[in-house]
Each structure stands twice: as structure tokens, then as C-alpha cells.
N, C-alpha and C positions, 0 to 999 in steps of 0.2 A: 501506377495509381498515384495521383498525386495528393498532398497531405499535409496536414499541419503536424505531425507528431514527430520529433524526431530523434535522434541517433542519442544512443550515451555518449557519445564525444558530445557532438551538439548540444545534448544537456548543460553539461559540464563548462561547455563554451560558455554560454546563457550565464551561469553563475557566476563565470571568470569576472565575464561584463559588469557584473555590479558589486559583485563581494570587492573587487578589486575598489573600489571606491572607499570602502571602508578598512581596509587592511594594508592597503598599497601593496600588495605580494602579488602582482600581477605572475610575474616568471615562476610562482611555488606553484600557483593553482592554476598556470596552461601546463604544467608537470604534469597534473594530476589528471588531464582527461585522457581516456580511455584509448588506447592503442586499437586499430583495427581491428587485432586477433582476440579481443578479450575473448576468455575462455574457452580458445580456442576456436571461433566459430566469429563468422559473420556476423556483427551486431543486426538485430533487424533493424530497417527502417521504418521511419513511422509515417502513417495516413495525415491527409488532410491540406491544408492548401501550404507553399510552401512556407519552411521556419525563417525568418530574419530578425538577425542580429541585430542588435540598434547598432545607432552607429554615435559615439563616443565624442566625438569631437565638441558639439556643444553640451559637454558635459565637465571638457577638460580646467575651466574657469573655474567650479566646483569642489575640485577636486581637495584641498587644504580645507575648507569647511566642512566638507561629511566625514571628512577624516578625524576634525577632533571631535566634531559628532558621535561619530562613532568610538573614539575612546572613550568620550565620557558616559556612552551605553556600556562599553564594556566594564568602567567601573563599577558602574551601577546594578549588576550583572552579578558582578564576582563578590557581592556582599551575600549574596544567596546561596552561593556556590557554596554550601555547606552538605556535609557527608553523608550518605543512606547505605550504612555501613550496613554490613553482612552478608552484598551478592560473592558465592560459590560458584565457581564453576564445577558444571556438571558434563561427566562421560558418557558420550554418545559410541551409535551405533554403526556408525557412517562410515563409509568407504571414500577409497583416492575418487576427486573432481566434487564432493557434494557441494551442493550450494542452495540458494534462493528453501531458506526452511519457512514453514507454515505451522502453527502453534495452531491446538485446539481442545479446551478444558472442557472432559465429557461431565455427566452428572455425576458420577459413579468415584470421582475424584482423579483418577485415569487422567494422564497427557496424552493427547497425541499427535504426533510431528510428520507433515509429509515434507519432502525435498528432488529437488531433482540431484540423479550422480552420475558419472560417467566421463564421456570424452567425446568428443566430435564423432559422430556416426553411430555412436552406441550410447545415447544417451538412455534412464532410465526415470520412471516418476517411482519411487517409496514412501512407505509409512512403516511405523513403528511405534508402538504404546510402552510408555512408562510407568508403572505400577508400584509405588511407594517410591524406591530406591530400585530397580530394577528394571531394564528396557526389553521387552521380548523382542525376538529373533525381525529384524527388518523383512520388508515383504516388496517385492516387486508387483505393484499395480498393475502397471504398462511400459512397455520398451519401444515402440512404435518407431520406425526407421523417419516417418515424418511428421516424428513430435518439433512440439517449434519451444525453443528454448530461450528462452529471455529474459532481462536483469529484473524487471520491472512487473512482468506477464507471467506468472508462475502459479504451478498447483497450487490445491489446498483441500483441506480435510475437514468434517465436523463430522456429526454423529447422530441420530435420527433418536426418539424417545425411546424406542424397540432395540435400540445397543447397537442398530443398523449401520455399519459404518460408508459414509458418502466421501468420492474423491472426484477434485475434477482436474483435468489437464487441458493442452491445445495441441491440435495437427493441423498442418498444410492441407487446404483442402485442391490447391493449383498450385502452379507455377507463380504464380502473381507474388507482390513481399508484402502484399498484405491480404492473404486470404488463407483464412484459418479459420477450426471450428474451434467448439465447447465440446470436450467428452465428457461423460460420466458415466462412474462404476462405482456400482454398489457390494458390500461385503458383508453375509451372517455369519462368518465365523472367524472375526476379530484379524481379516486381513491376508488368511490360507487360502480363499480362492475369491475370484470376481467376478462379477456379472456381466455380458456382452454390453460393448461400450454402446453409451445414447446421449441424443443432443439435446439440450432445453430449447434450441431455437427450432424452426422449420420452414425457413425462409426459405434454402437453399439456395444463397448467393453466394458466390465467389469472395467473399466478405470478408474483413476482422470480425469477430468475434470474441470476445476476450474480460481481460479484468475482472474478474468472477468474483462474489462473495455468496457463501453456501449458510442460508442460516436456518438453523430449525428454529419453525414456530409452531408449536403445539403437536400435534405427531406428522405433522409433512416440514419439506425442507423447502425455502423458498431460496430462487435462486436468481441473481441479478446482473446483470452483466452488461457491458457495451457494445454495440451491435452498429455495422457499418453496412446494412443493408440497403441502403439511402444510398449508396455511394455510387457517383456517375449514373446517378436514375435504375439502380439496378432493380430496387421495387420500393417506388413510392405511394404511400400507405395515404391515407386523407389526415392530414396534419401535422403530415412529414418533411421534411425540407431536404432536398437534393443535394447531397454532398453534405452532409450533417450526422456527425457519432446521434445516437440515438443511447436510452438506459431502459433495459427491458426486464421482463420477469416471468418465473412461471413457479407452478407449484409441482414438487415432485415428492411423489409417495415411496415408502420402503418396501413397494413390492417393482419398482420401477417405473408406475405409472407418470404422465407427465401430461399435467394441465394444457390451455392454451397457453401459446406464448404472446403478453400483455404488453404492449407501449407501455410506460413509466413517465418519460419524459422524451419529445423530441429531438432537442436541442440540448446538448452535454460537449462537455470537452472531450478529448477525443483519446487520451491514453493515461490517464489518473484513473487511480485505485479507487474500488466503489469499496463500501464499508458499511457493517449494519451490523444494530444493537435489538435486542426484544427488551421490551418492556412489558410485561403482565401477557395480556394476550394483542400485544398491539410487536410492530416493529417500525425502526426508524432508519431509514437508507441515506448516508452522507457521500457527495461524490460532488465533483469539481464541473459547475456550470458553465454555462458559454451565452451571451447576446450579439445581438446582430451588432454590439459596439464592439464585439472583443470583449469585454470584461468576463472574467474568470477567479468568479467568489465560490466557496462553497455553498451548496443548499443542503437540504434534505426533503425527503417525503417519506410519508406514514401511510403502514398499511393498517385501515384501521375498519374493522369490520369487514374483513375482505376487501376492502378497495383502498386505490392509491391516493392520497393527497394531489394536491395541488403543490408545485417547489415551491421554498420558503428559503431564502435566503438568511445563511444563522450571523452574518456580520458582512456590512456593505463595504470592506476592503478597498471595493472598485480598481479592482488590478487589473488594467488593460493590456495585453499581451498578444502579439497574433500569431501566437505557436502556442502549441500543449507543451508545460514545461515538466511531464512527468511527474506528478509529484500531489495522489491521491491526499485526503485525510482520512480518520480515523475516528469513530463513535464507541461508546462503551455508555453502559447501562448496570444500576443497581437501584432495585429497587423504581421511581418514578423519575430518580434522577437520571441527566443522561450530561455527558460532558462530549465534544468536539474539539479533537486538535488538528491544524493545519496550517500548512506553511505556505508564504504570498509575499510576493514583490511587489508590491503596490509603492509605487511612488520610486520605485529604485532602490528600495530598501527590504533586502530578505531579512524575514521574522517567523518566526511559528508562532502562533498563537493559540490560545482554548476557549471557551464559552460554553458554561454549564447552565441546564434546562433544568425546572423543576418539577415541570407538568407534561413528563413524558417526551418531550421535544417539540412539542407544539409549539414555543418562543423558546428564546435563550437571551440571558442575561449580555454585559458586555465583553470585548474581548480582551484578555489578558496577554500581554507576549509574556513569554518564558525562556528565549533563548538567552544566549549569551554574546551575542552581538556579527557572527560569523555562520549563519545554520546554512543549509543543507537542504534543511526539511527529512523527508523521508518519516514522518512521525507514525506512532504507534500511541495507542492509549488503552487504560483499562481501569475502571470505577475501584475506588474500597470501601470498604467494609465503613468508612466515618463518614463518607460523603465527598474524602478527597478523592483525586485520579492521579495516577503513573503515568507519567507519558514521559515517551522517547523520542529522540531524532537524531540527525547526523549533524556536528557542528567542524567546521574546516578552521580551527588556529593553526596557527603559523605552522607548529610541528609535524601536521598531519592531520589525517581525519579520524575526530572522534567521536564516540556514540555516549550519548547523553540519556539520563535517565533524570526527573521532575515531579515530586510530589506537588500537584499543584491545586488549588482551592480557586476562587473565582476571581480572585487578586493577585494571582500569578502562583510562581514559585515558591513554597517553602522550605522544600532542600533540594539540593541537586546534586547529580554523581556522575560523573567519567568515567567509565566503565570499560573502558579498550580506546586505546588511540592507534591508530595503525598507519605507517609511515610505508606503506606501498600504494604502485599506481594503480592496481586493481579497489574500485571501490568495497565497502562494505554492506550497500546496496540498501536493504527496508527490512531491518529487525521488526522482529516482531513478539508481541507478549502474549501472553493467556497464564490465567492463575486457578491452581485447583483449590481446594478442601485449606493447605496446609499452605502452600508458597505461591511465587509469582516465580516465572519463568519466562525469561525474554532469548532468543539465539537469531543468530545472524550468520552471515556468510563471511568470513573470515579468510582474508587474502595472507598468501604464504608467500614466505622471500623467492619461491624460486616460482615464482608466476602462476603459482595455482590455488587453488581456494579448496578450503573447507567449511564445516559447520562449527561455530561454539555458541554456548549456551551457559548462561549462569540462571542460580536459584535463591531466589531469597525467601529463608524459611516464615514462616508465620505474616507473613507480610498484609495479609486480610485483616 
């Protein structure tokens, strides 16, 4: 199947092309993409029509101007780069190969963290709850011989009103490298036994499937995801375009029941993380658009009285791109506020950026960057308690790559933190945060000197 999405090398490649414009470390960061074997297995490939590389040569003139451009972003940058002192690292429960972790802050004040662990052929999806200071016994979800495991496409966990615990994964539903379902299994007693796996879609094409965000509203879980049923005319719907990612939705109950499965939107990019925040009794879904020009800005849509919005693009970037560059955003919600952080190459220049809503996500204000002149993307976000947001991402200086942490307001940054630099070729992939009662907790996938990864996690007390 052919595909716009593609490879962690390919990613990587993408980035080399234009960070290199601004850092001239071309030789540090082709180091840095992804060896065939990463973690042991097959990178998957990604859908969609094929990825190409720009091609550099009328670029090469430029190259002495975005350079001191971009020092004097970086100065500009390192005046903010001020301390958000007091994350801890926290002891996990995690076994040799864990990775790709998923944070989820229940009501009850409870963390709960799913991950995949294992090795080639025995891979596993877990969870596990931390309760004050204290992590109960890990659980094995599902082991599934053709779970499909990937940097980017990874479980995740939340928790239903009724203490119901929801997890979802992916399997090969063929042969094909891109046909995969959505499972879900539901747990009443805190993760000792599961319920027989079920899909939110019911296409039943040989499809992607994937990118999943689980979010309760009210006492069901709404669940959203990216759906390649369109692909190669496999079922096109009335409004659906042929060979086109799709964002769909269904509502799922705590006794297992599961609504129709709803178009959302037809037309999406085809391997960015979907993301969604509740606000009061409304919800708002941010995920990475696509038009018939190629541009690939963030939108969002609300579900508001039962029904979906119309997209609403949260800043016109206008990043034209004709490959999915991987590289979701992130919503968080408090209160009526809602903040948006994401990362865009528009123009040839990677930036994250944010933009805070006041009235639910219905508009948002303008956009702020907050990086430090070399990102990544990969961001994460989460509202506080004053009105500011935490947000994360991956920034590539010179030494390696490191994860970034941003108290940011609507004018960007007011402090920032470095929080791990890690100087191996295995990346650190898409940290992720969720904050209880007491602290904020962010962990990530943590590459070891002898080519294998685990989980770390830091905690920063009081941080709400």
C-alpha cells in the first residue's frame, strides 16, 4: 500500500533537511536517524502517497543567512531558559525492553501508566497504578503474537467515572504493513483480569487503524482515532475521498458497549497523534489537518451536545509538506481554558508552538513559539492551576537530544527546563505528562548505552 507516512529514519531524514540549515551539524543529526533494527524489530512503514525529501540545492545560497538567523533565535531563546527546579525522578515497575509509556491522571488522585515491554516476538501491552508513593504489582493487558509495535502508534489507558479501567493497543489484522486494528479491554478490578478484546471501528477493512486518544466524558469514553478505510477504495463512504486518512469516533460504555462508529472529519494527515481535552461537559479533539494543497496545520473539533464541530483551524502556519512528518499535537483543558501545543515547519523553519483558548476552544488567541531554536516537536501539554500550561518537546543541540519542559502563558515561555539530554542513537520518542491531586508527572522512553531502552519518569511535587 502505498503512503505518505513514513519510516523513523525518514522522519529523522526530514528533520536533518532543515535543522541542518540552522545548526550546520549536518554529520551529528544523519548520526542520529534510526538504524533499521530499532528495538529490535522492523520499523513499520508508513501509508499514504509516497514521502520526498526536498531537495536542498536551491536552498544552498541561504544557507549563511538562516544560520545567523537562527543564532540570534537561539539567543533570544536562552534568555528564558530559566530553571523549574524540583522534578525527581521516580521508581518504576518496569521490566528489560519497556518503552513508548502513556500517563493517565484518574479522579481518585491515582496515576496510571500503560507501556509496551519485551523483545521481538514476545512483546507485551502493561499497566500499573501508583498510589501516593507506591506502584502496585504491573499487569499484563495483552501479549498478542501480532501486536504491531511502533515509536509513534502506542497503547494508552484512562479510566471511566465507575473506576472502570479502559486500555487500547494495535494488531495486524493481514499481511499488508499497513493493516491493523484498534483493540480494547476493559478492567473492574484495578487491572487482575480483562475483558475479551473489541474494536470501536467496524469497517472491517484491511486498513490502518490507529493513533488512538481514550477520553471520558461524562460516564462513557469517547474514543478517536485514524482510520484508513478510504484507502485504495476499500469503502468509500459519501464524503470520503479515496486514498485519504480519515478521524473517526464512537462512544464506548463500561459494560463494553460501543456506539456507531462516526466520520469526524474526512480528510486528516495520516500518522500525527490525535489529542483531546474535556471541558465541562463539552470535549475538544486536536490532530494534524491535511488540504487538497498539502498544508498541514493543526485544527480541532468539539463535541458539543453530542455532536461533532465543523474543523477550525487553531493557527494558519500554512506548512506545506507532502509527507506526514509524524509529529501529533497536544490539548489540555482547565477549567474553560484550553491551551494547544504543536510543532511545524512552515517555511523551513521547525518551531513548537502554543495558543490558548478561553471560551472552551471555540477560537484561540495567537501563537507563541517556545522552543529554543533546534526542536524536534514530539510535544506534550498540560493546563495549571493559574491559567499557565507545561508543555514538552524534544529539542536536538549540538550535544544530543534533549527533552524540554515550558511553563508557558500566551506570550510564550516563562521558564524552561532540560530535563535529560541523551546522547544515544535510539531516540526518546513522545514523552508524555498527566498531573494528579499533588504533582505533575512526565516519563518517557529512555535509550540505554547498550542499544536498549527503558522507561523514566520524573515528578514534580505540588506543581498544580
Amino acid at each position: 500500500m502505498a503512503g505518505d507516512c513514513n519510516s523513523l529514519a525518514e522522519t529523522h531524514a526530514w528533520f536533518d533537511s532543515r535543522v541542518a540549515h540552522h545548526s550546520l551539524q549536518n554529520q551529528r543529526l544523519k548520526a542520529r536517524q534510526a538504524p533499521p533494527g530499532l528495538f529490535g524489530i522492523k520499523p513499520a512503514p508508513r501509508p499514504q502517497k509516497p514521502f520526498f525529501l526536498p531537495n536542498l540545492s536551491y536552498l544552498s545560497g541561504m544557507l549563511k543567512l538562516i544560520a545567523f538567523l537562527a543564532a540570534l533565535i537561539g539567543i533570544a531563546a536562552s534568555a528564558h531558559a530559566e530553571e523549574l527546579a524540583g522534578f525527581r525522578d521516580v521508581t518504576l515497575p518496569v521490566g528489560p525492553g519497556a518503552r513508548e509509556p502513556y500517563l493517565y491522571a484518574a479522579r481518585d488522585g491515582r496515576l496510571l501508566m500503560s507501556w509496551t515491554e519485551g523483545a521481538e516476538g514476545a512483546f507485551a501491552v502493561k499497566v500499573a497504578v501508583l498510589s501516593g508513593e507506591s506502584w502496585g504489582a504491573p499487569r499484563t493487558v495483552a501479549a498478542p503474537r501480532d501486536l504491531f509495535v511502533n515509536w509513534a502508534d502506542f497503547p494508552s489507558v484512562a479510566e471511566f467515572s465507575d473506576g472502570t479501567m479502559i486500555v487500547h493497543w494495535l494488531t495486524r489484522s493481514s499481511e499488508a504493513d499497513y493493516s491493523y486494528d484498534v483493540n480494547i479491554a476493559l478492567s473492574k478490578d484495578d487491572g487482575e483480569s480483562w475483558s475479551a478484546p473489541f474494536a470501536p471501528h467496524r469497517d472491517g477493512t484491511k486498513a490502518q487503524h490507529g493513533f488512538v486518544t481514550l477520553a471520558p466524558l461524562g460516564e462513557k469514553v469517547i474514543a478517536v482515532w485514524l482510520d484508513g478505510r478510504a484507502y485504495e477504495g476499500a469503502l468509500i463512504e459519501a464524503g470520503a475521498s479515496d486514498g485519504m486518512m480519515q478521524l473517526r469516533s464512537a462512544v464506548i460504555s463500561s459494560d463494553g458497549t460501543v456506539g456507531p462508529d462516526i466520520p469526524v472529519d474526512f480528510t486528516t494527515c495520516s500518522c500525527c497523534q490525535t489529542s483531546a481535552a474535556v471541558v465541562g461537559d463539552e470535549m475538544v479533539v486536536a490532530y494534524r489537518d491535511r488540504t487538497k494543497a498539502e498544508i498541514r496545520d493543526i485544527s480541532v473539533v468539539r463535541m458539543v451536545g453530542g455532536r461533532w464541530s465543523d474543523p477550525e483551524t487553531v493557527h494558519q502556519d500554512n506548512w506545506e509538506i507532502p509527507g506526514c512528518p509524524v509529529n501529533g499535537p497536544a490539548i489540555a483543558s482547565r477549567g474553560q481554558d484550553v491551551v494547544v501545543a504543536w510543532f511545524t515547519g512552515a517555511g523551513d523553519i521547525p518551531a513548537v508552538k502554543v495558543a490558548f483558548s478561553g471560551d472552551k476552544g471555540a477560537s484561540f488567541g495567537n501563537a507563541a513559539r517556545i522552543d529554543l531554536g533546534q526542536p524536534a516537536g514530539r510535544v506534550d501539554a498540560l493546563m495549571l492551576d493559574d491559567g499557565t500550561a507545561l508543555v514538552s518537546w524534544v529539542e536536538w543541540p549540538d550535544e544530543g537530544e534533549a527533552l524540554m519542559v515550558c511553563r508557558a502563558n500566551a506570550d510564550g515561555c516563562l521558564s524552561t527546563q532540560r530535563l535529560t539530554l541523551s546522547t544515544q542513537d535510539n531516540p526518546i520518542n513522545f514523552p508524555r505528562i498527566a498531573a494528579t491531586h499533588e504533582s505533575v508527572y512526565i516519563a518517557w522512553t529512555q535509550p540505554l548505552g547498550d542499544g536498549s531502552d527503558t522507561i523514566r519518569m520524573m515528578r514534580l511535587p505540588a506543581a498544580r
